[in-house]
DSSP file (Angstrom, degrees, kcal/mol; ACC not computed):
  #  RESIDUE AA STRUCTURE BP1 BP2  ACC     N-H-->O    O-->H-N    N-H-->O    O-->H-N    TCO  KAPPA ALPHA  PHI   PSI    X-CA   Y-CA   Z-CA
    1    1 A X              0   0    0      0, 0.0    11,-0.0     0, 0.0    12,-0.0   0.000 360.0 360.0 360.0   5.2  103.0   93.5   95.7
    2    2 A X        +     0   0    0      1,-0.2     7,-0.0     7,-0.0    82,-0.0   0.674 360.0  52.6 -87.9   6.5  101.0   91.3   98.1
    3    3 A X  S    S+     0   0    0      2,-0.1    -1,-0.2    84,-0.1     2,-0.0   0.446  87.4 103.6-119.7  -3.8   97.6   92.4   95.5
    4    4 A X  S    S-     0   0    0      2,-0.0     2,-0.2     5,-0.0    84,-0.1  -0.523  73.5-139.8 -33.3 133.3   99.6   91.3   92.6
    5    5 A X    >   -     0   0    0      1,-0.1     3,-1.9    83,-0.1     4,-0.4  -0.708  37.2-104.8 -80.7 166.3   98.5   87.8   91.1
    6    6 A X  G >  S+     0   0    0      1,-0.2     3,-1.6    -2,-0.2     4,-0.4   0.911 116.3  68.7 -45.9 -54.3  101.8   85.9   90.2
    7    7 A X  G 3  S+     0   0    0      1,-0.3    -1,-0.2     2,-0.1     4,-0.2   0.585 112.9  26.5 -69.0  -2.5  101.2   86.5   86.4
    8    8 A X  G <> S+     0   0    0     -3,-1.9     4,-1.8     2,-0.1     5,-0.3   0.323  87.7  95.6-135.9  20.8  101.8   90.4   86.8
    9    9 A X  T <4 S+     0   0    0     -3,-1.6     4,-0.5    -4,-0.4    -2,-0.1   0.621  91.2  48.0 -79.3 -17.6  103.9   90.7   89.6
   10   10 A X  T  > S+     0   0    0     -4,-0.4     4,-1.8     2,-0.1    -1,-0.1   0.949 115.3  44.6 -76.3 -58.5  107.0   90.8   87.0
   11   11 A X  H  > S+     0   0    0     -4,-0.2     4,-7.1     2,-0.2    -2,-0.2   0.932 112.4  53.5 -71.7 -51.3  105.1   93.7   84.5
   12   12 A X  H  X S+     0   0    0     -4,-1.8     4,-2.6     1,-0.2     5,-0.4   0.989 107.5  50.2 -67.6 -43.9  104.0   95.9   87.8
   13   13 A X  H  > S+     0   0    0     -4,-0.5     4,-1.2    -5,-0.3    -2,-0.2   0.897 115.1  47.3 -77.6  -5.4  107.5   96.0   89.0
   14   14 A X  H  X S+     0   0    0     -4,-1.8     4,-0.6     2,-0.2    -1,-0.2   0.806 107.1  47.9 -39.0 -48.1  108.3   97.1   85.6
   15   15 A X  H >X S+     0   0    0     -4,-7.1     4,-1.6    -3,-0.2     3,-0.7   0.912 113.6  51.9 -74.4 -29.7  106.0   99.5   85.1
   16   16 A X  H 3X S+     0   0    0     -4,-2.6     4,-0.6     1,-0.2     5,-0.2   0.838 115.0  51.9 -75.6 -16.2  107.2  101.2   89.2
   17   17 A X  H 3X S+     0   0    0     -4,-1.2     4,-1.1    -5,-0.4    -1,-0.2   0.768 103.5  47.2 -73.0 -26.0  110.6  101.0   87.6
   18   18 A X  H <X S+     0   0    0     -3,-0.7     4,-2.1    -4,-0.6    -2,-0.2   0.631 114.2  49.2 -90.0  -5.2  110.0  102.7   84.7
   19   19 A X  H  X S+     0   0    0     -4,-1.6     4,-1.9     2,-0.2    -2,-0.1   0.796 111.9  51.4 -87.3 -13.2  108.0  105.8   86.7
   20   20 A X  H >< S+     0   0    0     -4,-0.6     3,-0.6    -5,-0.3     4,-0.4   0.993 116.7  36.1 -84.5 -66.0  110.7  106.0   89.0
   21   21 A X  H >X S+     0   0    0     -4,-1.1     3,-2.5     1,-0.3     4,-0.9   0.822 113.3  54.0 -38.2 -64.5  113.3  106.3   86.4
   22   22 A X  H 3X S+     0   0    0     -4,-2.1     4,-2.0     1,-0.3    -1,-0.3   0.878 104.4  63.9 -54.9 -36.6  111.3  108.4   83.8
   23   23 A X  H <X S+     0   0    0     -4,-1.9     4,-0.6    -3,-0.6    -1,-0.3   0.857 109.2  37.9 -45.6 -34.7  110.9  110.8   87.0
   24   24 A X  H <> S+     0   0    0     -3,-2.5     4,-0.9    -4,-0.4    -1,-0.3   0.691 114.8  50.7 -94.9 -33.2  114.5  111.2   86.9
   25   25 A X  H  X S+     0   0    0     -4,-0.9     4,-1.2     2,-0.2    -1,-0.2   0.624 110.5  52.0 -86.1 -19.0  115.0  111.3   82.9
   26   26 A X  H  X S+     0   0    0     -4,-2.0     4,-2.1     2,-0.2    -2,-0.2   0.731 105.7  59.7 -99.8 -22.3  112.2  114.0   82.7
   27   27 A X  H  X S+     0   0    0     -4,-0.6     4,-1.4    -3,-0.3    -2,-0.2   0.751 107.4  45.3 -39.5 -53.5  114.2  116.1   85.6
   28   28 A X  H  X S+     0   0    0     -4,-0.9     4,-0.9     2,-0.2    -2,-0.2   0.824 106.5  53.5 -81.0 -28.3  117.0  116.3   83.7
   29   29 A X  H >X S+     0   0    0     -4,-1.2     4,-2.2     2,-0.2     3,-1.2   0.976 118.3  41.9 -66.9 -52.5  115.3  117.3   80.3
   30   30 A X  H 3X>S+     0   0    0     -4,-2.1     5,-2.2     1,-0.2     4,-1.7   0.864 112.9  50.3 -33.1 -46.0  113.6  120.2   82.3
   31   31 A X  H 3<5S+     0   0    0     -4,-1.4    -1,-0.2     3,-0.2    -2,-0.2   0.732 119.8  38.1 -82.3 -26.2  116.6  121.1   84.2
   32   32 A X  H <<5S+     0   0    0     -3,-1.2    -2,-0.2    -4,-0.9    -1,-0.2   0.874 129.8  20.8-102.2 -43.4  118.9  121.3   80.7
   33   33 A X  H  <5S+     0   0    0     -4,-2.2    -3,-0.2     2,-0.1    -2,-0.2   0.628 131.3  24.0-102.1 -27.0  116.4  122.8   78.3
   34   34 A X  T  <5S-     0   0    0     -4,-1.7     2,-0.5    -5,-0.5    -3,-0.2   0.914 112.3  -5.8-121.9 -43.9  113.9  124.5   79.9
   35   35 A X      < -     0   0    0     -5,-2.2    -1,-0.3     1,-0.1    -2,-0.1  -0.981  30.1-160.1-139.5 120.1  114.7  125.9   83.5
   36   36 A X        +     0   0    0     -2,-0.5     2,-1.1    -3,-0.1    -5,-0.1   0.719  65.9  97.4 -81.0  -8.0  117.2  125.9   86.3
   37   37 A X        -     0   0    0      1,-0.1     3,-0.2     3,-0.0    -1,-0.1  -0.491  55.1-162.9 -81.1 111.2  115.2  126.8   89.0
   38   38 A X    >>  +     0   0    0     -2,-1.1     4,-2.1     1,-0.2     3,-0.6   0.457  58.9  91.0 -53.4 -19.9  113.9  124.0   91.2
   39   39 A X  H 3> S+     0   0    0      1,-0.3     4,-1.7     2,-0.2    -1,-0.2   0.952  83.5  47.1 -68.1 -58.4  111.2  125.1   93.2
   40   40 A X  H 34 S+     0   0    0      2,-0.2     4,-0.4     1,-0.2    -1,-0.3   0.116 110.6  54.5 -82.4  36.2  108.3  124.4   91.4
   41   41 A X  H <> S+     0   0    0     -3,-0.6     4,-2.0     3,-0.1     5,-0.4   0.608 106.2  47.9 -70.7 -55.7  109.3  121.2   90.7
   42   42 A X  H  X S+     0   0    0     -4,-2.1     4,-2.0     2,-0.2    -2,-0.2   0.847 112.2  51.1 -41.3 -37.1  109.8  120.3   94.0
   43   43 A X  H >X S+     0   0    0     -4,-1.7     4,-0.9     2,-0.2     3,-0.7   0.954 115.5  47.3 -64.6 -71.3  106.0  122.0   95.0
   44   44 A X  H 3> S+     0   0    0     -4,-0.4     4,-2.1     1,-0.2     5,-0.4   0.786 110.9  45.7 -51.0 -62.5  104.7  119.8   92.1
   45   45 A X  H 3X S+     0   0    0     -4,-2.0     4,-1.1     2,-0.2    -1,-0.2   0.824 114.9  54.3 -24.7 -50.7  106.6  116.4   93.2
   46   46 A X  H XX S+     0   0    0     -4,-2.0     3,-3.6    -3,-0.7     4,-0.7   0.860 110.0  47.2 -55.3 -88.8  105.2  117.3   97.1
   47   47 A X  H 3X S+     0   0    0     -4,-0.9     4,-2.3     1,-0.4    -2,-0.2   0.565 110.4  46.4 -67.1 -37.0  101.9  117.5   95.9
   48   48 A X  H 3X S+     0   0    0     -4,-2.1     4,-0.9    -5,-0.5    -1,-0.4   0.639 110.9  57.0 -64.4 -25.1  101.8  114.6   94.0
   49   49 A X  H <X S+     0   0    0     -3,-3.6     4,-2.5    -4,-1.1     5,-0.4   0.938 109.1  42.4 -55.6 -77.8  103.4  112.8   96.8
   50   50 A X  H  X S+     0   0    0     -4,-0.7     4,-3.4     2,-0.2     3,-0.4   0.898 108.9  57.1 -48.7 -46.1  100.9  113.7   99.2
   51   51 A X  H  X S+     0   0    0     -4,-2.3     4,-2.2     1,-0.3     5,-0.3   0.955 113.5  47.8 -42.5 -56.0   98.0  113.0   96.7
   52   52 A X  H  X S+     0   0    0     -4,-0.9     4,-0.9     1,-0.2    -1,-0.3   0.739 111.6  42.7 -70.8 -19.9   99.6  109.6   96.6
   53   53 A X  H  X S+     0   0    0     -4,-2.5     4,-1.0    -3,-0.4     5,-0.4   0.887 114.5  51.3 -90.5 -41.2  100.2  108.7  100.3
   54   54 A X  H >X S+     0   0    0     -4,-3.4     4,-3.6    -5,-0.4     3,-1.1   0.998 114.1  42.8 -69.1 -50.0   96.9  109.9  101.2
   55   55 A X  H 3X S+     0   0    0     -4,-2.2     4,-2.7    -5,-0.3     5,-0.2   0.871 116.3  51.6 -45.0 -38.5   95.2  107.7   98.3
   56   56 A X  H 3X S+     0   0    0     -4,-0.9     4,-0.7    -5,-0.3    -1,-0.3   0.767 106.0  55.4 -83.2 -26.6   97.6  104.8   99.4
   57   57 A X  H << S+     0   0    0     -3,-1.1    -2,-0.2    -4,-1.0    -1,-0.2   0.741 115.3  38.5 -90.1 -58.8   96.4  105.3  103.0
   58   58 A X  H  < S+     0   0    0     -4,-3.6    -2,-0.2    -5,-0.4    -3,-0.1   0.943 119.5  34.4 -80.3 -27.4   93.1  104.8  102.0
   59   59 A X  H  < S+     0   0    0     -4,-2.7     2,-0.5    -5,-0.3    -2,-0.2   0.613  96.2  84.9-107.4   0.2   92.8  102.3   99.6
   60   60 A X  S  < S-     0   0    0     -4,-0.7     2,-0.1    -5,-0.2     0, 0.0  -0.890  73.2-133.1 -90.2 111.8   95.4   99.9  100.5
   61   61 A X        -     0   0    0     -2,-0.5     3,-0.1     1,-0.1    -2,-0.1  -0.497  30.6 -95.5 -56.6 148.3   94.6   97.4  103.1
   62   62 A X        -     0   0    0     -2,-0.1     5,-0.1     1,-0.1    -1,-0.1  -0.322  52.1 -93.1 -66.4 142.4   97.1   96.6  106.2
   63   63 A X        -     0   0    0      1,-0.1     5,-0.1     3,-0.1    -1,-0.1  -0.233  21.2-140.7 -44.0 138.0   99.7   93.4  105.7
   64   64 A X  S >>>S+     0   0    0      2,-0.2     3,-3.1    16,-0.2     4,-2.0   0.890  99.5  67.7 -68.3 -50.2   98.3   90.7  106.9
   65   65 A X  H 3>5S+     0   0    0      1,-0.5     4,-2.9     2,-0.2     5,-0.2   0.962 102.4  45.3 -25.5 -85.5  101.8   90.0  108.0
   66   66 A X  H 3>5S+     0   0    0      2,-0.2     4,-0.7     1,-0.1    -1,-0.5   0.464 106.9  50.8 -65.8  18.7  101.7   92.6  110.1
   67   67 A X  H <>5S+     0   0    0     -3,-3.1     4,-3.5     2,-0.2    -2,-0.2   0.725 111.1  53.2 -98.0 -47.8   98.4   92.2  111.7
   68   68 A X  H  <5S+     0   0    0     -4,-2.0    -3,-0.2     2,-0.3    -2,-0.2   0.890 104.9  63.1 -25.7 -52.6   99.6   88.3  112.4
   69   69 A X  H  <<S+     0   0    0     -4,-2.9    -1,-0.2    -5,-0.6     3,-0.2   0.941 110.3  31.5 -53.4 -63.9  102.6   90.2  113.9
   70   70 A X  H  < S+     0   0    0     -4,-0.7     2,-0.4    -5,-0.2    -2,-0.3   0.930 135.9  11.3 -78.1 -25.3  100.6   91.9  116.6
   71   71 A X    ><  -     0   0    0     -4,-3.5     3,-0.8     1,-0.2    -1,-0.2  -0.927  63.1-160.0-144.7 109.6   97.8   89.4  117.5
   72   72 A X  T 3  S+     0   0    0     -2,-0.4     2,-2.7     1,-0.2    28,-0.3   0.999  98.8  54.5 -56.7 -52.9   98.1   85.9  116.0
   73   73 A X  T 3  S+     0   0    0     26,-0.2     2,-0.7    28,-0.1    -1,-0.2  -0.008  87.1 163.6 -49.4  39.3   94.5   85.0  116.4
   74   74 A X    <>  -     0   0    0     -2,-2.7     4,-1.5    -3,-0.8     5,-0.3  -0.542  19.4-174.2 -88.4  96.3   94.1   88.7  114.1
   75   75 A X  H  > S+     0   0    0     -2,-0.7     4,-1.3     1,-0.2    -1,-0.2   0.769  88.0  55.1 -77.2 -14.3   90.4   88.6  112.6
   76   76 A X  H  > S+     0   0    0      2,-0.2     4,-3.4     3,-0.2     5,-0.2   0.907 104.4  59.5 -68.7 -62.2   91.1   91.6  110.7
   77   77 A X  H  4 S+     0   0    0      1,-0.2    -2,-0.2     2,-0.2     5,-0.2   0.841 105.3  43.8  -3.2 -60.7   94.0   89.6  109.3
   78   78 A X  H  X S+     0   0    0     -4,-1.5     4,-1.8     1,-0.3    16,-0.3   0.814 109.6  56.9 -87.2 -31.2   92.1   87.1  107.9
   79   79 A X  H  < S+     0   0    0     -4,-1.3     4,-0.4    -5,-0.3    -1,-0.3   0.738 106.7  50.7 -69.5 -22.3   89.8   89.3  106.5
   80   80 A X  T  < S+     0   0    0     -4,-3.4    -2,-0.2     2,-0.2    -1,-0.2   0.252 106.9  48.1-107.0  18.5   92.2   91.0  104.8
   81   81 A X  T >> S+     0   0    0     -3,-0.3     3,-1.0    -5,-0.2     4,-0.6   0.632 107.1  61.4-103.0 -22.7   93.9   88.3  103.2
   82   82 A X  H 3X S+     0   0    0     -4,-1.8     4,-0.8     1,-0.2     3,-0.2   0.903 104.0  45.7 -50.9 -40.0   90.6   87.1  102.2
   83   83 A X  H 3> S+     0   0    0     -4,-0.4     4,-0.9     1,-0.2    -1,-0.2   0.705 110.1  55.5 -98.1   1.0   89.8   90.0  100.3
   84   84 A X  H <4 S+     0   0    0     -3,-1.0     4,-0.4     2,-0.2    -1,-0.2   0.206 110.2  47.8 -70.8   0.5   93.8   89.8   98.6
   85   85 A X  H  < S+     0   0    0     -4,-0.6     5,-0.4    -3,-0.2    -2,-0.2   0.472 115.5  48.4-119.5 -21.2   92.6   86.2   97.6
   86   86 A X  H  < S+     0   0    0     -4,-0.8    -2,-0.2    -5,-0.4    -3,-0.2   0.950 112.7  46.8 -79.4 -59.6   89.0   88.3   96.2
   87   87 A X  S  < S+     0   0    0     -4,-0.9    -2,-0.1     1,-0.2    -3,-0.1   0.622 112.0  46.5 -77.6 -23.4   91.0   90.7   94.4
   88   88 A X  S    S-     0   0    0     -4,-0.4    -1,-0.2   -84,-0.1    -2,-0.1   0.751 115.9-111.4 -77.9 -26.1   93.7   88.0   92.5
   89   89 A X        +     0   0    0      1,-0.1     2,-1.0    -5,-0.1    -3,-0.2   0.581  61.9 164.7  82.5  28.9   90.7   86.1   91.7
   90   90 A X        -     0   0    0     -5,-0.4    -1,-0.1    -6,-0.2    -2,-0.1  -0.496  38.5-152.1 -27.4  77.5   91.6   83.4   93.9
   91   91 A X        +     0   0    0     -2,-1.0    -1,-0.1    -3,-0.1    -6,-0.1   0.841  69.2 101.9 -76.4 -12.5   88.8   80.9   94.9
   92   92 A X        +     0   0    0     -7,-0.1     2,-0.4    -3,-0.0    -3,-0.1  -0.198  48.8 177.7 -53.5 138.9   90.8   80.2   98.3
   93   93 A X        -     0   0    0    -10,-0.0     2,-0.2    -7,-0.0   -11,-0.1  -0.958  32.0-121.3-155.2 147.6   89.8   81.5  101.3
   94   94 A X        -     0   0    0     -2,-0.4   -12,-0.0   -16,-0.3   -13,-0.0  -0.385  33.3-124.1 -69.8 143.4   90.6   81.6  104.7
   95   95 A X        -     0   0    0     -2,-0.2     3,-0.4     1,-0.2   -13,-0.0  -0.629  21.5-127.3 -84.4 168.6   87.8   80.5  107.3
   96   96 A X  S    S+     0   0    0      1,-0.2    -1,-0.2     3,-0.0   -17,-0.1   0.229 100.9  59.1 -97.4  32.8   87.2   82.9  109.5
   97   97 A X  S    S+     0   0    0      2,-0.0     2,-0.4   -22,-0.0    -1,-0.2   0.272  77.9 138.9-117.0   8.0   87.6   80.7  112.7
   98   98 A X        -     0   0    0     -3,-0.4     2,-0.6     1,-0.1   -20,-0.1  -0.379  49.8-144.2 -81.2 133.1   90.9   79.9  111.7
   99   99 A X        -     0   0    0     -2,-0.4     2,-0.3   -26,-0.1   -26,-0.2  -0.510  13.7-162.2-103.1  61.8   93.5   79.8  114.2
  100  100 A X              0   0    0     -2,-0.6   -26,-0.1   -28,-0.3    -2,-0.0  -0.362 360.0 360.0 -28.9  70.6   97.3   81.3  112.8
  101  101 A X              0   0    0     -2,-0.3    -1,-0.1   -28,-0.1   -29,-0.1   0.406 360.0 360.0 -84.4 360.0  100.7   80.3  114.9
């Protein structure tokens, strides 16, 4: 949530609420009307997992939090809250000499 701007940080955990959920309402329509057998659901749900962790792995920057966490002085940090403060459309930015306790 930390590449949310405030004004949609309400609507995106709506919409992760409704995928989560619909995952589960759309399990059960399968599972009642059309098939009891689990397996390839489970294959498809892995693979769409993985698709998503690897994607998430790449395109997601690390918390600044945590990089503050290991090193205060964290230039990576700073850089990557700078480019969450790019991405909200922020005009703040952190300098990059800037020193973090």
């Amino acid at each position: 949530m930390e590449l949310v701007s405030e004004n949609y940080k309400t609507f995106c955990s709506m919409i992760i609420n409704a995928c989560d959920s619909g995952s589960i309402l759309c399990a059960c329509i399968v599972f009642y009307y059309y098939d009891n057998d689990v397996a390839w659901l489970l294959r498809i749900v892995w693979y769409i997992a993985m698709v998503a962790s690897v994607l998430y792995m790449i395109l997601i920057p690390e918390s600044p939090r945590w990089q503050f966490m290991q090193d205060c002085n964290s230039k990576e940090g700073i850089k990557n809250m700078n480019y969450i403060a790019w991405f909200n459309g922020s005009k703040f930015r952190v300098p990059e000499d800037a020193t973090m306790d």
